[in-house]
C-alpha positions in Angstrom: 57.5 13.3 35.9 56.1 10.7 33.4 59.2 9.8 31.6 60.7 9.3 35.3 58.0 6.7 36.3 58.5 5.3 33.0 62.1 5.0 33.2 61.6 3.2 36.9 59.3 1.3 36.1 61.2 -0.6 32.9 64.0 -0.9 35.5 62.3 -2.5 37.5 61.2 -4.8 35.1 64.6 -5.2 33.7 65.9 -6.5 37.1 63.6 -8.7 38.2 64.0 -10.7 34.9 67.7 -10.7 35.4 66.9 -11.9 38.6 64.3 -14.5 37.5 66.7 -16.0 34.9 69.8 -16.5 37.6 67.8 -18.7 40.0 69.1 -21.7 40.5 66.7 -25.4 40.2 66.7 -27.9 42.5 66.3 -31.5 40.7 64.7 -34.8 42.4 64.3 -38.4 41.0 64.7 -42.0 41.4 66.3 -44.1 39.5 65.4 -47.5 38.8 67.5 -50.7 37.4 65.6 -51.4 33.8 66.6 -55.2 34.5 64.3 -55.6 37.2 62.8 -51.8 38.0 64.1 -52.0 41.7 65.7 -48.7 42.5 69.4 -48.0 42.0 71.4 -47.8 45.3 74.5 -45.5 44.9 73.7 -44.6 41.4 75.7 -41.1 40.4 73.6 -38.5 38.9 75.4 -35.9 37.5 74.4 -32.3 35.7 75.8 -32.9 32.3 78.6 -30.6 31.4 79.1 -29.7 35.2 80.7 -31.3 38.6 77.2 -30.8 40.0 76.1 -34.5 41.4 74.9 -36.9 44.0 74.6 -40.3 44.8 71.4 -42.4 45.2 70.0 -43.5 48.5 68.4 -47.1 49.8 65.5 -46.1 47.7 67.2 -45.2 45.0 65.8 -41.1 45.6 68.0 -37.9 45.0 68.0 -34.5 45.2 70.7 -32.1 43.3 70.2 -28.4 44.9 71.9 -25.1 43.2 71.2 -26.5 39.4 72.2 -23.7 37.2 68.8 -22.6 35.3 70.9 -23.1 32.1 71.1 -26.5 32.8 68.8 -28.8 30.8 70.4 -32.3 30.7 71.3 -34.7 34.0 
């Protein structure tokens, strides 16, 4: 009965770390001109090494959804 209740319990574990490392990030930001620090309107922003992107708004804001977590660069 113990090595049962072992067993499920380091499957358990085992899957919700699987789980944890496939969630997905969601990145926000501005970005601002370094000329004259206004924000950027229609600025790309793109997840380096992907096709994952967006555009800026009027204030320069974005929001990329979905961001693989083995994504470290934009």
């Amino acid at each position: 009965m113990k090595r049962k209740l072992t067993l499920l319990l380091t499957c358990l574990l085992a899957s919700i770390s699987l789980t944890i490392a496939q969630t997905s990030k969601k990145v926000i930001g501005v970005v601002f001109s370094e000329e004259d620090n206004q924000p950027v309107i229609g600025a790309s922003v793109v997840i380096k090494g992907t096709s994952i992107g967006t555009t800026t708004d009027l204030d320069g804001k974005f929001v990329i959804s979905n961001v693989p977590s083995s994504s470290r660069t934009w």
